[in-house]
C-alpha positions as CSV (number, residue, x, y, z in Angstrom):
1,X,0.0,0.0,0.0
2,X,1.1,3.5,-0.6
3,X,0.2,6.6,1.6
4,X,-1.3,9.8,0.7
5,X,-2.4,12.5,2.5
6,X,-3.0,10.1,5.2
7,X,-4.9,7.7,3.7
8,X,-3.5,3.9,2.3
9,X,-4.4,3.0,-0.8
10,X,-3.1,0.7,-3.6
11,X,-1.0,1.9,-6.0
12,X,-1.8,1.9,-9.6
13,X,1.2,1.3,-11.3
14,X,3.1,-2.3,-12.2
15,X,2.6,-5.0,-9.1
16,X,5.4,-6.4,-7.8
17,X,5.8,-8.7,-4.4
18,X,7.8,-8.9,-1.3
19,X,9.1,-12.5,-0.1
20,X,11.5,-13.4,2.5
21,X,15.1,-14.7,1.1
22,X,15.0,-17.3,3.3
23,X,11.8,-19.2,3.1
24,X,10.6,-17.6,-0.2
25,X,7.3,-16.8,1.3
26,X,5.6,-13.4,0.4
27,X,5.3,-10.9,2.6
28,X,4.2,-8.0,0.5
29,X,2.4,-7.6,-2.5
30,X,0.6,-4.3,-4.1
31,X,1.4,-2.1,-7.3
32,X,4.0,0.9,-7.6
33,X,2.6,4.7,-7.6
34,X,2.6,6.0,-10.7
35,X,3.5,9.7,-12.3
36,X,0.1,10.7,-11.3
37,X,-0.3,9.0,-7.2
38,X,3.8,10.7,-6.8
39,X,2.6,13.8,-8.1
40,X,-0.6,13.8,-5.5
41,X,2.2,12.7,-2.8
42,X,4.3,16.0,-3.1
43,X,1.3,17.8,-3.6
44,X,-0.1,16.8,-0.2
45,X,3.3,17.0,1.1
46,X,3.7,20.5,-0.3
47,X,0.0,21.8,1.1
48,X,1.0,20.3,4.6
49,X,4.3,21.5,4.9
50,X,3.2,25.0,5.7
51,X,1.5,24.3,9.0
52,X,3.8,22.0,10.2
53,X,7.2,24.2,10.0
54,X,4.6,26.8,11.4
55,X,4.5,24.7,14.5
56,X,7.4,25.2,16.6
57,X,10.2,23.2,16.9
58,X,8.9,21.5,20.5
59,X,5.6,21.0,18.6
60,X,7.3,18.7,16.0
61,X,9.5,16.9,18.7
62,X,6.6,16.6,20.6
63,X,5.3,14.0,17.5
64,X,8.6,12.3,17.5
65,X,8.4,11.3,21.0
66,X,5.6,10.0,20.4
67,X,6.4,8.0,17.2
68,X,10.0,6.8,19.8
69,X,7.4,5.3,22.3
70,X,5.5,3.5,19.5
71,X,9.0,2.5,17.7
72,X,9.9,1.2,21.1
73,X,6.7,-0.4,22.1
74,X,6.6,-2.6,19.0
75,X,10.6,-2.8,18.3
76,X,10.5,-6.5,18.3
77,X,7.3,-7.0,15.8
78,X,9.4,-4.2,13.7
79,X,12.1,-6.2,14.1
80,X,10.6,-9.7,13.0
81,X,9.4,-7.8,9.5
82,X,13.1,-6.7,9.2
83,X,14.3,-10.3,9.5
84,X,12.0,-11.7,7.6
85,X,12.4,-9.3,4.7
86,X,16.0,-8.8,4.4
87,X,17.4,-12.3,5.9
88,X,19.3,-11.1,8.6
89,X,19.5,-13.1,12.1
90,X,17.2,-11.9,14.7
91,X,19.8,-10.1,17.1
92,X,20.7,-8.6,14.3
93,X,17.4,-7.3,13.2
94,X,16.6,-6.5,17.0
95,X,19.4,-4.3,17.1
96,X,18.2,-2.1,14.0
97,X,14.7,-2.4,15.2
98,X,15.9,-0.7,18.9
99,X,18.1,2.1,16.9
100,X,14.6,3.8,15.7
101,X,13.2,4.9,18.6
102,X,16.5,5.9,19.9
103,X,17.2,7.7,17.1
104,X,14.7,10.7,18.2
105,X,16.3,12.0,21.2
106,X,19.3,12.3,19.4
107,X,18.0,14.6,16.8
108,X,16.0,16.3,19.1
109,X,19.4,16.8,21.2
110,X,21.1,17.6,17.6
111,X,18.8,19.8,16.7
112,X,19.5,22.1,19.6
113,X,23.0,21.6,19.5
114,X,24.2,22.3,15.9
115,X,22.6,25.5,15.3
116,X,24.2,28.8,15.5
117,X,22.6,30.9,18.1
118,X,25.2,33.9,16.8
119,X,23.6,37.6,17.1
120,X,25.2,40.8,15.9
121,X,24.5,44.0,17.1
122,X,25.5,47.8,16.4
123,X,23.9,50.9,16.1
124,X,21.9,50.7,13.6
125,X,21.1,47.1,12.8
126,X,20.3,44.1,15.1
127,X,21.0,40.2,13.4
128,X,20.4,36.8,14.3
129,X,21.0,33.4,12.2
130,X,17.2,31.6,11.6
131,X,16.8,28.6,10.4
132,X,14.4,27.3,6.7
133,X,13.1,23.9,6.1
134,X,14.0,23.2,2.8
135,X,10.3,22.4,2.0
136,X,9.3,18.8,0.4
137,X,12.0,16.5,0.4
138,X,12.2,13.0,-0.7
139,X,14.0,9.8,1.4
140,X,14.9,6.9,-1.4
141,X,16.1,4.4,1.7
142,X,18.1,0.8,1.2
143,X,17.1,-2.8,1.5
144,X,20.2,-3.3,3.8
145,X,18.5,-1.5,7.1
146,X,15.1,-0.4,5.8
147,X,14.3,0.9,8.7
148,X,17.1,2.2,10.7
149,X,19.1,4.2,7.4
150,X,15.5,5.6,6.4
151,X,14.3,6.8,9.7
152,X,17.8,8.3,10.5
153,X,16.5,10.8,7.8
154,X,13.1,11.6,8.2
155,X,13.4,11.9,11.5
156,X,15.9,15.0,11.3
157,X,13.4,16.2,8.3
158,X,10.2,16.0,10.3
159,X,12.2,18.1,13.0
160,X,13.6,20.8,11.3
161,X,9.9,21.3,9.0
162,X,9.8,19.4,6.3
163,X,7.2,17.4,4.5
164,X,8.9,13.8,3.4
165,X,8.0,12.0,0.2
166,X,9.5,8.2,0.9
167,X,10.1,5.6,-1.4
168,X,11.9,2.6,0.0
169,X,13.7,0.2,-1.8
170,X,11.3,-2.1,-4.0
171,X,12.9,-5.1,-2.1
172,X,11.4,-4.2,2.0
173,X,8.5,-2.1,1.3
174,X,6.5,-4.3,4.0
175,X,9.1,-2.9,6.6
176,X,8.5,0.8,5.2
177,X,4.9,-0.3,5.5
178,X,5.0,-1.2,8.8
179,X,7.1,1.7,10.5
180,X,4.8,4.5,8.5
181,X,1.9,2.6,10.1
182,X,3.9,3.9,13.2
183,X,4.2,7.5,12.5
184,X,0.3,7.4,11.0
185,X,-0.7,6.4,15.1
186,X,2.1,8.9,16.5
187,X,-0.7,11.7,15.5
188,X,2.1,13.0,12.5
189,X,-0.6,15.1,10.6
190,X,-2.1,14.2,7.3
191,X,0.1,14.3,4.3
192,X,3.5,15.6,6.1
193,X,4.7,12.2,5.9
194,X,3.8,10.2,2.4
195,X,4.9,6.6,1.3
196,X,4.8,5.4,-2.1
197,X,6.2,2.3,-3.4
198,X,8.2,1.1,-6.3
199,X,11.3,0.8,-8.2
200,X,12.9,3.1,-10.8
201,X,10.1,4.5,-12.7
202,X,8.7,5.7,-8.7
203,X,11.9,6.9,-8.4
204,X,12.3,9.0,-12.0
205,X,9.1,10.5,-11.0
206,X,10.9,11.8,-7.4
207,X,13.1,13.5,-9.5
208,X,10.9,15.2,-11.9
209,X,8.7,16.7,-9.1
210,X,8.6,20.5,-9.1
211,X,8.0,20.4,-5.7
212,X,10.9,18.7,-4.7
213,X,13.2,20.7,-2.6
214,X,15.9,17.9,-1.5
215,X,16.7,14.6,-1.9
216,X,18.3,12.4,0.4
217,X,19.7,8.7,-1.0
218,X,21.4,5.6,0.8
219,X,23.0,3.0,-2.1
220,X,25.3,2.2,-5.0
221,X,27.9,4.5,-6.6
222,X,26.3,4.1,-9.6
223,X,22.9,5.0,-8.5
224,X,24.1,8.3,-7.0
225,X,25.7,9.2,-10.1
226,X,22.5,8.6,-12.0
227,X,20.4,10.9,-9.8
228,X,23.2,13.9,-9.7
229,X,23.2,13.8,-13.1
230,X,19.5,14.1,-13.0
231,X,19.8,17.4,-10.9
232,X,22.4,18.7,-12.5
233,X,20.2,21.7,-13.7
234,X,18.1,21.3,-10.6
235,X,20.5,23.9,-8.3
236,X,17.0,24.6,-5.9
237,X,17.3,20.9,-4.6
238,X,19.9,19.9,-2.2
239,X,21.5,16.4,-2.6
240,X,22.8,14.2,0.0
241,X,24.3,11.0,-0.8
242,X,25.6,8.2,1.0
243,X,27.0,5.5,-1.4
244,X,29.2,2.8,0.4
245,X,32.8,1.7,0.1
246,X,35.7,-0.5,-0.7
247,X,36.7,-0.5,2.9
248,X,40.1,-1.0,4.4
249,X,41.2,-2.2,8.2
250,X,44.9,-2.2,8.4
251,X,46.2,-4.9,11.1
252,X,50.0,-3.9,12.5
253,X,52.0,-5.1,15.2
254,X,49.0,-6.5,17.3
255,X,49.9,-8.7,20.7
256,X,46.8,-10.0,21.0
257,X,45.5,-12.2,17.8
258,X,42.5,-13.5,18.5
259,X,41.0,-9.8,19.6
260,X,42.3,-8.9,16.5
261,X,40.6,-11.8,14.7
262,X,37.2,-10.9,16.1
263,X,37.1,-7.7,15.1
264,X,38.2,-8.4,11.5
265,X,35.1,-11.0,11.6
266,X,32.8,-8.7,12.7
267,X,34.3,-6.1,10.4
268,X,33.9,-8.2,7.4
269,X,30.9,-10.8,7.8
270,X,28.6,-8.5,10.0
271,X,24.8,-8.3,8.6
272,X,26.5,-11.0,6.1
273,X,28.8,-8.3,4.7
274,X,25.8,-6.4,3.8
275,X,26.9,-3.1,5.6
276,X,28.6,-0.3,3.7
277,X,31.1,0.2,6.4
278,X,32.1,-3.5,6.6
279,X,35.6,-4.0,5.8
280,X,36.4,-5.3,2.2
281,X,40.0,-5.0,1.9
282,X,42.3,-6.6,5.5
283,X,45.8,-5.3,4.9
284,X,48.2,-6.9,7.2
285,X,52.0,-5.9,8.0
286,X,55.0,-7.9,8.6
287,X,54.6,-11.7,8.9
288,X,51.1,-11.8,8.4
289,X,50.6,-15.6,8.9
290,X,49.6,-15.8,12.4
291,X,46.8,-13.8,11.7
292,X,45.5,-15.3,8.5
293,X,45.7,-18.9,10.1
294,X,43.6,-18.0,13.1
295,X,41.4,-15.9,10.5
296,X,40.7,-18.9,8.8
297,X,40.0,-20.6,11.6
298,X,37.4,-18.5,13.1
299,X,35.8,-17.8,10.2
300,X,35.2,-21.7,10.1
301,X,33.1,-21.4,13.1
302,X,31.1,-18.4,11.8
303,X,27.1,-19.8,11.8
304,X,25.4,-19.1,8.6
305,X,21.8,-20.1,9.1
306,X,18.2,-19.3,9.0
307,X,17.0,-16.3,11.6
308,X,14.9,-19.4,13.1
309,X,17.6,-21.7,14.0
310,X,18.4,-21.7,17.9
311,X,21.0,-20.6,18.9
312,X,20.8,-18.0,16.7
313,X,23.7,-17.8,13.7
314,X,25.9,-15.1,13.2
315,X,24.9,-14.8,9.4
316,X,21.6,-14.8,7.9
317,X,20.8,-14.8,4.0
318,X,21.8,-12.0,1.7
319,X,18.9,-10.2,-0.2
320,X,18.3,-12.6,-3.0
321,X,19.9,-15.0,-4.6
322,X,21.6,-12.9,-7.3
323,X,23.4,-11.1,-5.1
324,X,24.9,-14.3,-3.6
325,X,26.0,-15.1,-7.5
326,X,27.6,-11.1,-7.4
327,X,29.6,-12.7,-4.7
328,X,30.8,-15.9,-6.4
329,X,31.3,-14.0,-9.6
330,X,33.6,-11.5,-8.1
331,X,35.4,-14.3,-6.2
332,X,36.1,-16.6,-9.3
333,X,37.4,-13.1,-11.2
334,X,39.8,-12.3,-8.7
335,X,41.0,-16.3,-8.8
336,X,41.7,-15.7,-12.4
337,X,43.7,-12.8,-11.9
338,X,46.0,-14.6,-9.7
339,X,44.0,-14.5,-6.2
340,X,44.5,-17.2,-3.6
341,X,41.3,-18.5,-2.4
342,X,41.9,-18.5,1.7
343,X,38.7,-19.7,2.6
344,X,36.6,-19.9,-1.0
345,X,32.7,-18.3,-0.4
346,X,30.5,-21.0,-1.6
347,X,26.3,-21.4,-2.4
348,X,25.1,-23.3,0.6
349,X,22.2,-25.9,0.5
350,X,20.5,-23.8,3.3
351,X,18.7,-21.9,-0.2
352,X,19.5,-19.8,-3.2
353,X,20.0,-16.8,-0.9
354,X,22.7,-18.2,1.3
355,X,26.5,-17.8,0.8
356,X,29.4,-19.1,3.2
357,X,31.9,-16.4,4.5
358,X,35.3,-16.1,1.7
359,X,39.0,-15.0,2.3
360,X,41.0,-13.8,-1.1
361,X,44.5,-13.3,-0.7
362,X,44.9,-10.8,-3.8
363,X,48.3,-9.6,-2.7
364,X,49.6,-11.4,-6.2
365,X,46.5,-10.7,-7.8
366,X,47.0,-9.0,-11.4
367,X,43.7,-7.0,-11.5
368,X,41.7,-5.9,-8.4
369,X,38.9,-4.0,-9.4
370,X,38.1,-1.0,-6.9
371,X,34.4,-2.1,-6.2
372,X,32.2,-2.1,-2.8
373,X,31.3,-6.5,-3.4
374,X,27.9,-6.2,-1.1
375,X,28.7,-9.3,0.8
376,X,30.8,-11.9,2.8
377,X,34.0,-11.5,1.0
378,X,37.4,-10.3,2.4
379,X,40.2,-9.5,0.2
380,X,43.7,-10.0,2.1
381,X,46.5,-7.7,1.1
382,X,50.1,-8.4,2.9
383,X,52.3,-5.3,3.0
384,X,56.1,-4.8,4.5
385,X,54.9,-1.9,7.0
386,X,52.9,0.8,8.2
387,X,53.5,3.3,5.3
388,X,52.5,0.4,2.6
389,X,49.4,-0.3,4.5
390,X,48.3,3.0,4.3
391,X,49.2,3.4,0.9
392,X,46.9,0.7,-0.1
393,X,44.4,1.5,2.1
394,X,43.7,4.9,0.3
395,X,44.1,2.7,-3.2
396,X,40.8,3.9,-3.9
397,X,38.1,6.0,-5.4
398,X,35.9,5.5,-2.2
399,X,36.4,6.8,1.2
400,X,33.8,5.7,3.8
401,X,35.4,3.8,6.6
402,X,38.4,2.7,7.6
403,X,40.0,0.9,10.4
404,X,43.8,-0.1,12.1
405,X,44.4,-2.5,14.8
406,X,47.4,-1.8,16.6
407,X,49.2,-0.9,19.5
408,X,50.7,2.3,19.5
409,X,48.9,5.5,19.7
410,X,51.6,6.9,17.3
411,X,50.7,4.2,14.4
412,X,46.8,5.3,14.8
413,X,47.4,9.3,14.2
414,X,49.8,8.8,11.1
415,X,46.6,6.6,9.8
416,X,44.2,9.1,11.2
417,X,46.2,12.2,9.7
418,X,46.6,10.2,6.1
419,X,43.8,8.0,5.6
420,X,40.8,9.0,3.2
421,X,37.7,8.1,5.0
422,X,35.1,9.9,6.8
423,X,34.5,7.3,9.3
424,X,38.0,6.0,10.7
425,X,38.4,3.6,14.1
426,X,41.0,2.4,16.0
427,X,41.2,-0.9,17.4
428,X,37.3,-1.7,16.4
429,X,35.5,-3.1,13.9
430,X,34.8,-1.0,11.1
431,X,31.2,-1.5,11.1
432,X,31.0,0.6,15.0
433,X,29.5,3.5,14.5
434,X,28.0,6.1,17.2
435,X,25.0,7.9,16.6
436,X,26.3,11.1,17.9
437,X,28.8,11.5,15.5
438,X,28.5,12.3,11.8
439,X,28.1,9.3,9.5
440,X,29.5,9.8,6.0
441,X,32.1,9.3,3.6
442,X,34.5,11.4,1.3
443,X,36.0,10.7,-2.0
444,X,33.3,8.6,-4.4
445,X,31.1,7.5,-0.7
446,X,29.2,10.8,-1.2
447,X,28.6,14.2,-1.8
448,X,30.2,15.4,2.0
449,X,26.7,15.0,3.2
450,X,27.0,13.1,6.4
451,X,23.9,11.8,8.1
452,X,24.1,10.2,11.8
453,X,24.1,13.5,14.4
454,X,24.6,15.7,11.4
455,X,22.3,14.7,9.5
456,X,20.0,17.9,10.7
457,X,22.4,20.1,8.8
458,X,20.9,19.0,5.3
459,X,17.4,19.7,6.0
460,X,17.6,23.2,6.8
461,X,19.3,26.5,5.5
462,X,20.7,29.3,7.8
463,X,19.4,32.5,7.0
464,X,20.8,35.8,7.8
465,X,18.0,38.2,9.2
466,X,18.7,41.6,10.1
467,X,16.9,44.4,10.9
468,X,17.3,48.0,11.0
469,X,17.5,49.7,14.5
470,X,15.4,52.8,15.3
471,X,16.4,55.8,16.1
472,X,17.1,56.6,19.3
473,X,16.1,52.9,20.4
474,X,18.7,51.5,22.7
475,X,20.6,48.6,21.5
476,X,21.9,45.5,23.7
């Protein structure tokens, strides 16, 4: 179902179905919006985005607390559609599930934070910074976390006065479904918040809106190129793009293995690799055998299983069955460039959607193409030293995250100071993040953008209002 100007109602365009990776049982079905039901959306949008940036700012967070209780109230049903959509274990979905309510306070905290409270005054004119919501703008969210990447911006929308046009992607819109449902019984007012469902054409439709103000997008490289190109003449609507990575995490001079071990697991084979920040690329100094042996190891004892198997695996499915044939594509192409197959990913009899965690040494490897591969497959570079790790590490047109493991404070800054990434850890896995920091990436990763804390900045302008002071009147 899509949803208009508060009401649900089935779309008219080309049908198309949900079903879970897993068990290949459909969750979803219903039609796309066409030209005409997007068009209505922004209209609605457009018409109730006056009163509600006329509200004041407590007004709107007012809502979102509301919509946090609800999020909270109901994480684990919203967290059983997440599973069951995308494939991913049920701690794993529970975790995402528990980040949307939390993800209101902070951007109510962010919100008054961030801005600039900075006043001039002389003798003849008095200033202030305000702040404009940008007006209608549309959230095109990921299959990856369908809830948690979405929500984290039309939360910070909704706050700062803008009407949201969202469009997940046209593999989870029975998550979408189910967390608008949310917002609808939060009280959020009739058309400030619409849904409409689809794929590309929904999307082409976004982009030829009038109305449209900003745009905020979560996926490929090559899907953010698409829309920029798309906007190029569009200078009234603002663009913010986060668009993965070809992740690094450097490991040097490490006492402790197996901590290191973990956290290169969890960097590479979290969410099955389905994470933008999870490592792709483990560079290792020195003698890096040690390391790769108990790698291997532990990656041999990573579960891969069904989200309904007790105790719960580490790995779930990946989205569908094609991406798990990305995967063994990109594994076999490396192999023929001169790769050493570690631990080889291989289809499991568990379904079409499953994959087994793979190590690639491509340290010999003739041709590495620089390419995020969405999934459980770690490429193993072995370098003399610190300077050669780094080197590789920014071998890249991306820059989202980055990691070292190591020791010495010293090591960390010179990777800190050098490395191009706008998300860099040390001694963690690369997929940590913390909400109250920016998330975002440099380089190819995005358009400087970043979402997380920051992501209020992008849906609102500062605006300089001054005023003349009267005569006589007596300025302070």
């Amino acid at each position: 179902m899509n949803y208009i100007d508060g009401n649900w109602q089935q779309g008219s365009g080309d049908p198309f179905v949900s079903e879970n990776p897993v068990t290949g049982e459909q969750l979803w079905q219903g039609n796309a919006a066409t030209l005409d039901e997007v068009r209505r959306a922004f209209n609605a949008a457009a018409e109730s985005q006056v009163s509600w940036r006329n509200r004041s700012w407590e007004e709107r967070a007012e809502v979102l607390r509301r919509f946090a209780e609800l999020a909270d109230k109901h994480s684990n049903s919203l967290a059983k559609a997440i599973s069951n959509e995308v494939g991913k274990a049920f701690w794993d979905a529970t975790t995402e599930a528990k980040a949307v309510a939390a993800k209101c306070a902070i951007t109510i905290e962010a919100y008054q934070h961030l801005r600039d409270d900075t006043q001039v005054s002389t003798n003849t004119l008095k200033g202030r910074v305000i702040y404009r919501p940008l007006g209608v703008v549309g959230v095109i969210g990921p299959f990856n976390f369908p809830a948690h990447i979405a929500n984290g911006q039309i939360v910070p929308a909704l706050l700062a006065g803008n009407s949201v046009v969202f469009k997940p992607s046209e593999l989870t819109p029975h998550v979408a479904q189910v967390m608008v449902e949310l917002w609808e019984k939060a009280g959020l007012p009739s058309g400030v918040l619409n849904l409409v469902q689809g794929g590309i054409p929904t999307s082409q439709a976004i982009l030829a809106e009038p109305h449209l103000r900003g745009l905020f997008f979560t996926g490929s490289r090559a899907t953010g190129i698409k829309l920029r190109e798309a906007l190029t003449t569009r200078l009234e609507v603002l663009l913010a793009l986060e668009l993965g990575g070809n992740n690094p995490l450097v490991v040097h001079q490490v006492e402790n293995i197996d901590d290191a071990v973990d956290k290169v697991v969890k960097s590479a084979f979290l969410t099955s690799g389905q994470r933008c920040t999870c490592a792709r690329r483990l560079i290792v100094t020195g003698d890096a055998r040690p390391l790769l042996d108990r790698l291997a190891e532990k990656t041999r004892e990573v579960t891969v299983g069904p989200p309904s198997d007790q105790p719960e695996p580490f790995m779930g499915s990946l989205i569908h069955a094609n991406a798990v044939e990305d995967v063994i594509k990109f594994q076999a192409e490396l192999t023929n460039h001169g790769a050493v197959p570690l631990i080889p990913a291989e289809r499991m009899s568990l379904g079409p959607a499953f994959v087994s965690p793979g190590i690639v040494d491509v340290t010999a490897c003739a041709a590495r193409r620089d390419e995020e591969v969405f999934g459980p497959l770690l490429q193993v570079i072995r370098v003399p030293d610190l300077d050669a790790a780094i080197r590789e590490a920014n071998d890249t047109q991306y820059g989202l995250a980055a990691g070292i493991l190591c020791g010495e404070r010293a090591d960390f800054d010179r990777f800190r100071n050098q490395v191009t990434a706008g998300l860099i850890n040390w001694n963690l896995p690369t997929t940590g993040a913390s909400g109250r920091l920016p998330f975002g990436g440099i380089g190819q990763s995005g358009n400087y953008r970043p979402a997380g804390y920051h992501a209020i900045n992008f849906c609102h302008t500062p605006i300089a209002e001054v005023e003349a002071v009267q005569e006589g009147a007596e300025t302070k």
